[in-house]
N, C-alpha and C positions, 0 to 999 in steps of 0.2 A: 506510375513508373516505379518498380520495384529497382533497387540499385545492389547488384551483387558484389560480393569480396572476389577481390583477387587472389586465384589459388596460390598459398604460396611457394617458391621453387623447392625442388624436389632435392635432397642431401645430395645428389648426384652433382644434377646443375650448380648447385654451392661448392663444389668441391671442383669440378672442373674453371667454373669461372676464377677463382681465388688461385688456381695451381697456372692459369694461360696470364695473369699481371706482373707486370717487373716486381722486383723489390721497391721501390721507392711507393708503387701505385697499393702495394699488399699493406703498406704499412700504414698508411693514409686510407684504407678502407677497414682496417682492425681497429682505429682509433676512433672509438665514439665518447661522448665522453656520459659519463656513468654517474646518472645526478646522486646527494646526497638522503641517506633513506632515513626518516626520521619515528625513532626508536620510541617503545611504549614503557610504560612503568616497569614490567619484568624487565624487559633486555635490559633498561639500562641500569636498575640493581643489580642482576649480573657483569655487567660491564664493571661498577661501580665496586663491587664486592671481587671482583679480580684484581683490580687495581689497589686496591688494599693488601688483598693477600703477596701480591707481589711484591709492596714495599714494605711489608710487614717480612717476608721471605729475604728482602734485601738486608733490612737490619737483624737478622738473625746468621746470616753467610760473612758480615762483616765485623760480629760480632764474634764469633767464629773465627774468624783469620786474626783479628785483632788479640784473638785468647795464645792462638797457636803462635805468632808472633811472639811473647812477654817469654 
């Protein structure tokens, strides 16, 4: 006994079911909830090296205001 997928609905059918739901029913059908994705050695040296630049960008902007300031 071979078990087939179910086709999935057509952008049409998604679009008409979503537009015929109240608001309270639309809002509780858009909320899934979106587990967390767990990052490899590049992304998170990017991540990591942005967050630097960033506070590295912070003490230079107040650094800056603090000169215009005197």
């Amino acid at each position: 006994m071979t078990k087939t997928l179910p086709t999935p609905p057509s952008t049409l059918d998604q679009s008409w079911v979503l537009n015929s739901l109240e608001h309270d029913q639309l809002a509780r059908a858009k909320k899934h909830p979106i587990p967390r994705r767990h990052l490899k050695g590049p992304e998170l040296l990017v991540l990591w090296a942005l967050r630097l630049y960033l506070l590295f960008m912070m003490a230079v902007v107040a650094y800056q205001v603090w000169l215009a300031a005197r």
